[in-house]
C-alpha positions as CSV (number, residue, x, y, z in Angstrom):
1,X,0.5,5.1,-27.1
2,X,-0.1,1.5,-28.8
3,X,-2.8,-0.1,-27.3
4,X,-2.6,-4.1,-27.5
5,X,-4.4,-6.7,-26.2
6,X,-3.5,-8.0,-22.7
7,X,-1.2,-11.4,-23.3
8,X,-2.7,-12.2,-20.0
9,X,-5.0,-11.7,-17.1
10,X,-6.9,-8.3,-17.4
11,X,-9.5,-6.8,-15.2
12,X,-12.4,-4.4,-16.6
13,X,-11.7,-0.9,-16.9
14,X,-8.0,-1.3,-17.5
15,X,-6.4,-0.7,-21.0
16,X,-2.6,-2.4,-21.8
17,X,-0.3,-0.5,-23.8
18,X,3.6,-1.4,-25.1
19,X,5.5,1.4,-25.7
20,X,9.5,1.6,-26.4
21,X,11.4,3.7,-23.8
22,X,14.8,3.8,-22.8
23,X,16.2,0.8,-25.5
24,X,13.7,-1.8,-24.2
25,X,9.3,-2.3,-24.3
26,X,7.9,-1.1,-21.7
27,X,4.3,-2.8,-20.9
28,X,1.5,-0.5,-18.8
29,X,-2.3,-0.5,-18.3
30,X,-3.9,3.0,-17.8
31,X,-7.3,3.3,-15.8
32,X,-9.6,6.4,-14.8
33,X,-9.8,9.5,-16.9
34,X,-9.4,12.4,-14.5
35,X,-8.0,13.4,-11.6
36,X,-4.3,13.6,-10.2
37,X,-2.4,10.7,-11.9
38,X,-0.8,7.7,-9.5
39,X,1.8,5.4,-11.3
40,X,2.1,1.9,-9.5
41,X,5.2,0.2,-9.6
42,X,5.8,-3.5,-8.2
43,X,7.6,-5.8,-6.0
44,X,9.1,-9.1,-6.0
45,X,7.5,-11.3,-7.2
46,X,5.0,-9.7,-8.7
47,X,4.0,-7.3,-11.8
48,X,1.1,-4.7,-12.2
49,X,-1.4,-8.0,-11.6
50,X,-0.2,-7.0,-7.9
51,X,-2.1,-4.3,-8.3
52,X,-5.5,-6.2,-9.6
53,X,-7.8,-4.7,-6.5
54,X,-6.6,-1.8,-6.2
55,X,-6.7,-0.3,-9.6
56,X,-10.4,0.2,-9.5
57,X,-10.5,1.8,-6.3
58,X,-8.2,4.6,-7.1
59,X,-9.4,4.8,-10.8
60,X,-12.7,6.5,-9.2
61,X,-11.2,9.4,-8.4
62,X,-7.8,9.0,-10.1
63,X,-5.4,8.3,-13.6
64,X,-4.2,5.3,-12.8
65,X,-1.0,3.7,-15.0
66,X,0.9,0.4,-13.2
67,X,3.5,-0.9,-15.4
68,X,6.0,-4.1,-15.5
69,X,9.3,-2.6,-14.9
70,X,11.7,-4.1,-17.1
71,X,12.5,-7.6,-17.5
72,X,9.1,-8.4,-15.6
73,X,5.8,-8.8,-16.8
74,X,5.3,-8.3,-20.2
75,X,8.0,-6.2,-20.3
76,X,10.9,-6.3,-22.2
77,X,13.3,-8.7,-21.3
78,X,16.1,-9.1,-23.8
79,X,20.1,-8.3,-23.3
80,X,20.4,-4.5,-22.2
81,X,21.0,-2.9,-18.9
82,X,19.1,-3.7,-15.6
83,X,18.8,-2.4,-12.1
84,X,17.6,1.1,-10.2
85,X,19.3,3.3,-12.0
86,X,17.4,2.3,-15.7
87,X,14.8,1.8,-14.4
88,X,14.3,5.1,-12.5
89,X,15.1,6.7,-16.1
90,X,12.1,4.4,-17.1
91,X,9.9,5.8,-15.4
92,X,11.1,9.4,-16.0
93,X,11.1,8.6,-19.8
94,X,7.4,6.8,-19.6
95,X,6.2,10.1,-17.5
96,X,7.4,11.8,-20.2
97,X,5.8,9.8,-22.9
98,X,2.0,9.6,-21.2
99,X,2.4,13.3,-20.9
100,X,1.1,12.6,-17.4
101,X,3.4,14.4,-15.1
102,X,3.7,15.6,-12.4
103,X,2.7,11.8,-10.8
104,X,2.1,10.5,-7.2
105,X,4.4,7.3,-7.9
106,X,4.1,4.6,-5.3
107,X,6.7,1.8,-5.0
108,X,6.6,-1.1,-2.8
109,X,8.9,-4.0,-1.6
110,X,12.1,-3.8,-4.2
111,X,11.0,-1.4,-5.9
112,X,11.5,1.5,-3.3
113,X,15.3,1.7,-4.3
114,X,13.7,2.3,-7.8
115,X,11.0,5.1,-7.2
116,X,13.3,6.8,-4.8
117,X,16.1,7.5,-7.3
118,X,13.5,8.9,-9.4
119,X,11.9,11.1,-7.1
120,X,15.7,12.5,-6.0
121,X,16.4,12.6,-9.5
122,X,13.7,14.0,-11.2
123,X,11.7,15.5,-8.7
124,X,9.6,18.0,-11.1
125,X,8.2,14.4,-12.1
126,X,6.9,13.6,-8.9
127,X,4.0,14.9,-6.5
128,X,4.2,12.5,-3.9
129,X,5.8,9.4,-3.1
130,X,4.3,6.3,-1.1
131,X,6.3,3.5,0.0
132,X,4.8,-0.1,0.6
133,X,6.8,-2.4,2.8
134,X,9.8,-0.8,1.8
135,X,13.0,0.1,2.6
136,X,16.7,1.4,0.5
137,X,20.2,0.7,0.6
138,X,22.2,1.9,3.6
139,X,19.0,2.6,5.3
140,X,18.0,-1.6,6.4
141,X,17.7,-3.2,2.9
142,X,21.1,-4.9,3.4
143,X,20.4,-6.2,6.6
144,X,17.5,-8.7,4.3
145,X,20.9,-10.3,2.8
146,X,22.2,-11.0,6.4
147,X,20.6,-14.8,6.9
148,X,22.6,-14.5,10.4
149,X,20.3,-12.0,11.4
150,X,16.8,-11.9,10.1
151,X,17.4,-11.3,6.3
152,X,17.0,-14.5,3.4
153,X,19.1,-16.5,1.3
154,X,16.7,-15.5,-1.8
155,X,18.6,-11.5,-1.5
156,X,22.1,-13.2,-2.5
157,X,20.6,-15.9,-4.5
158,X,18.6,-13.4,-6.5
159,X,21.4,-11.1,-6.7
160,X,24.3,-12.9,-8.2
161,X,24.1,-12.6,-11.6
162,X,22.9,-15.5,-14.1
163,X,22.1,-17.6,-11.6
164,X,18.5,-17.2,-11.2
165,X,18.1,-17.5,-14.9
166,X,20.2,-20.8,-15.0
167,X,18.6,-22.1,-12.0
168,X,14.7,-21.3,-11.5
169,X,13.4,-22.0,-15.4
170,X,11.2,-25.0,-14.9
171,X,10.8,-24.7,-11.1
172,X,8.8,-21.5,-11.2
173,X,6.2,-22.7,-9.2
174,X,8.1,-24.2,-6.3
175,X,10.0,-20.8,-5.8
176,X,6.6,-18.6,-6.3
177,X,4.0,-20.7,-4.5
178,X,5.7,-22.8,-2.8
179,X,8.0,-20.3,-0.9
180,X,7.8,-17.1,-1.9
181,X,4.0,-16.6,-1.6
182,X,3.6,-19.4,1.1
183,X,5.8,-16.7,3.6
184,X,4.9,-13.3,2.5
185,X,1.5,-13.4,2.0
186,X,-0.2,-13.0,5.5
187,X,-4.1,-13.0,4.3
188,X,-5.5,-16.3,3.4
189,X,-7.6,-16.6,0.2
190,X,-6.1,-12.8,-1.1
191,X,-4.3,-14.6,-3.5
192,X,-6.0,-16.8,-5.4
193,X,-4.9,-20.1,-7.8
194,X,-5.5,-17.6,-10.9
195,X,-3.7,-15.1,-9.2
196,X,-0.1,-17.1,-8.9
197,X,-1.0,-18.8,-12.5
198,X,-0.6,-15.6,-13.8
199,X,2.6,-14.5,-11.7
200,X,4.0,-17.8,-13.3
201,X,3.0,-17.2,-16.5
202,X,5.6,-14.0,-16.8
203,X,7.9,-15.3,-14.5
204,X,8.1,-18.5,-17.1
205,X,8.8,-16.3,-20.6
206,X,12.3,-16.6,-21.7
207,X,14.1,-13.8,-19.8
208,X,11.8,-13.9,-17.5
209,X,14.4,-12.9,-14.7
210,X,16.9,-10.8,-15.7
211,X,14.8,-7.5,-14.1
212,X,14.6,-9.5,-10.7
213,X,18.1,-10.1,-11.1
214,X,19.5,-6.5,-11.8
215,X,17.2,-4.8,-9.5
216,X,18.8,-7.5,-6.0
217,X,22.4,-7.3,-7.7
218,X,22.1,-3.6,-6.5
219,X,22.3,-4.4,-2.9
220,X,26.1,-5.6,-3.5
221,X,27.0,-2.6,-5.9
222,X,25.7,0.1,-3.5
223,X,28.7,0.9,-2.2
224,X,26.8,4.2,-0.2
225,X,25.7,5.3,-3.3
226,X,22.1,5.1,-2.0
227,X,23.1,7.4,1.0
228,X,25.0,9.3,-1.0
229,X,22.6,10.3,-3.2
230,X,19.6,10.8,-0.2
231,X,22.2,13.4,1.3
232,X,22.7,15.5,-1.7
233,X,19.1,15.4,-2.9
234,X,16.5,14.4,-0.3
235,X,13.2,13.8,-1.3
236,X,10.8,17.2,-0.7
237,X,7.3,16.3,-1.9
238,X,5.0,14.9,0.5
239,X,5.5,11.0,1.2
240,X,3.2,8.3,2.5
241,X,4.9,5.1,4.0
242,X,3.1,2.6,4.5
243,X,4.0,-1.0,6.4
244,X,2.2,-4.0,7.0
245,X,4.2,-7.5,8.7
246,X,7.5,-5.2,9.1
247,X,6.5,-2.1,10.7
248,X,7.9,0.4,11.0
249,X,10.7,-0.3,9.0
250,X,9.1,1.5,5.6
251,X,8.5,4.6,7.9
252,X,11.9,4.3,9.6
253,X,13.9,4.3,6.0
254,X,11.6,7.1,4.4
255,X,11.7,10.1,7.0
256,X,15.4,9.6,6.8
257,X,16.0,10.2,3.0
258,X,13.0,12.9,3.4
259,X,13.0,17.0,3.8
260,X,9.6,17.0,3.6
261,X,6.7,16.0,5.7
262,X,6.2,12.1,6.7
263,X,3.0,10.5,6.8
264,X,2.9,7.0,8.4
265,X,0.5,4.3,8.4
266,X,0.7,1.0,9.7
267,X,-2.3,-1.9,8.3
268,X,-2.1,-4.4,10.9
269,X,-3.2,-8.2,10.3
270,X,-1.6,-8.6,7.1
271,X,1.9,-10.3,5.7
272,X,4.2,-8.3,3.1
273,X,2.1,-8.1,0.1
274,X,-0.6,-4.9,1.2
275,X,-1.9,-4.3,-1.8
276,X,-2.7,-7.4,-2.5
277,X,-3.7,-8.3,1.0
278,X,-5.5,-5.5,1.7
279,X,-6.6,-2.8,-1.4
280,X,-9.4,-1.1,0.9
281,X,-7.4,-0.3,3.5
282,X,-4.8,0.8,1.2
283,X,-6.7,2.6,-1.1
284,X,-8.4,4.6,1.6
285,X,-4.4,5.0,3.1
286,X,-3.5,6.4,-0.3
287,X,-7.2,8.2,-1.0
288,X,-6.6,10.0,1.7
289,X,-2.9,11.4,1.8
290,X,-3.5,12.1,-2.5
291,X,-6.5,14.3,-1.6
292,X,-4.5,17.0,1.5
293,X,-1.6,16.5,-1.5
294,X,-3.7,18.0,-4.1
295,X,-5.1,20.5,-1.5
296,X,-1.6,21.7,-0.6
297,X,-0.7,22.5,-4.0
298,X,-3.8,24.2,-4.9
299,X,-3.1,26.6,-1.7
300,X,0.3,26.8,-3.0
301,X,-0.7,28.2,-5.9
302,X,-2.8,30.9,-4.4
């Protein structure tokens, strides 16, 4: 592991690392030194700074690494290959290089198409999956790029190619702040000036949005692939799905593409962005569930 200094915002306890997997850089932060390991992996639009609060609280009893997926973050962002399918091998490949698996992996928001292919795809990697405000192709996620129902012009905006990166560069802030934040974020005061300054700062870097381009180009290359691949390998460890604003639609998605056992929680009172919103309620969500994991595989083993 190369440790390096953190380019920007950090938060005690946390130590940022850059390692090459998979062709590209992948930035992480690791926290805690025993316990199962969780890894974090972020939404739209955010990077491991999403998971600022929460961190510490699993840290206490946990390994904790959250990284920037590629082409987010500090991340690399150059030419190469982007979307669910990388960057599930990612994570397999950065499992692989901490030496840390098998991990309970959590995704949230976009990135649920992400940790599931990596769960159905290399399940001895995986523990347990939890799934934040979530949901997968053929399973409600294309519904988000219907704006004649309740889905958003940002799906097919962000999801046809080169145009976010010919468009957004200089108007960062109006599409972060002024929109993107301004609707998802339910909890006044949770996310603070510093907060977005440093969601801009990555989301500024040349590059900066060729990993939120690959990952919402997916929606219109599905073609049932998603379903496809939930059918033939269904997720069997344990998984936690948790929703916030658009309940129960993370739980709804999740015992579908699951063998396995189903637990749901719903944190009411908050908008899209839970662990940001609300890391206590979260943590103790994810405390919990971790701890009858652990004590299921112990009594597995006996």
């Amino acid at each position: 592991m190369t440790i390096i200094a953190p380019a920007g915002a950090t938060i005690p306890g946390v130590t940022h690392h850059l390692a090459a997997i998979n062709g590209t850089e992948l930035h992480y932060v690791t926290a805690g030194d025993s316990g199962s390991p969780i890894l974090l992996v972020h939404g739209w639009p955010e990077t491991w700074w999403a998971f600022r609060t929460l961190i510490p609280l699993l840290a206490r009893t946990h390994r904790v690494f959250a990284l920037d997926l590629r082409g987010f973050g500090d991340s690399g962002a150059g030419e190469t290959e982007y979307g669910e399918a990388v960057s599930a091998e990612d994570l397999h490949q950065l499992v692989a290089h901490l030496g840390a698996g098998p991990v309970h992996v959590l995704g949230q928001d976009i990135s649920g198409g992400t940790v599931f292919r990596f769960a159905a795809t290399h399940a001895a990697d995986v523990r347990s999956l939890i799934a934040i405000e979530s949901t997968l192709m053929g399973y409600g996620l294309e519904a988000l790029a219907d704006v004649n129902g309740f889905g958003s012009w940002h799906v097919g905006f962000l999801g046809t190619p080169g145009i976010a990166s010919m468009l957004i560069p200089g108007h960062e802030r109006d599409l972060i702040v002024g929109w993107a934040y301004a609707n998802m974020n339910g909890t006044p005061g949770a996310v603070s000036e510093s907060d977005l300054d440093e969601f801009i700062r990555t989301y500024s870097r040349p590059g900066a949005w060729r990993g939120t381009e690959g990952l919402y180009h997916q929606l219109f290359l599905d073609k049932g692939e998603t379903r496809a691949l939930a059918e033939a390998h269904p997720i069997t460890v344990p998984v936690l799905a948790v929703d916030g604003a658009n309940a129960p639609f993370t739980a709804n998605t999740f015992r579908q593409v699951t063998a396995g056992e189903v637990t749901s929680v719903h944190i009411p009172g908050v908008g899209h962005l839970v662990a940001q919103e609300a890391p206590d309620a979260l943590a103790a969500a994810i405390l919990h569930f971790t701890m009858r994991v652990e004590q299921m595989r112990v009594e597995q083993i006996r």
